[in-house]
C-alpha positions, 0 to 999 in steps of 0.5 A: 628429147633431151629436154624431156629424159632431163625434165622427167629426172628434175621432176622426179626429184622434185616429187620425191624430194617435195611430197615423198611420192615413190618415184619406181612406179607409174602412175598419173601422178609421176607422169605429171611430175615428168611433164611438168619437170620436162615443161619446166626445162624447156622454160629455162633453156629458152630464156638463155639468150643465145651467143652473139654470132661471130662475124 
């Protein structure tokens, strides 16, 4: 869940920052922008090796 609100704000930014795209409004294309932002996310927290456990 987490992943997802984080990926919408980062694909938000990117649409607004890279095509200018108004970001108050829903349309198919925010909704992808959040998805990709979302899919994005979960890509880099999954290539952080996790820390070595403690023994």
């Amino acid at each position: 869940m987490v992943a997802g609100v984080l990926g919408a704000v980062l694909g938000g930014f990117v649409g607004s920052a890279l095509f200018g795209w108004e970001i108050s409004v829903f349309s198919a294309a925010t909704d992808l922008m959040a998805l990709l932002g979302a899919a994005m996310v979960v890509f880099v927290v999954r290539a952080v090796p996790d820390p070595p456990p403690f023994e």
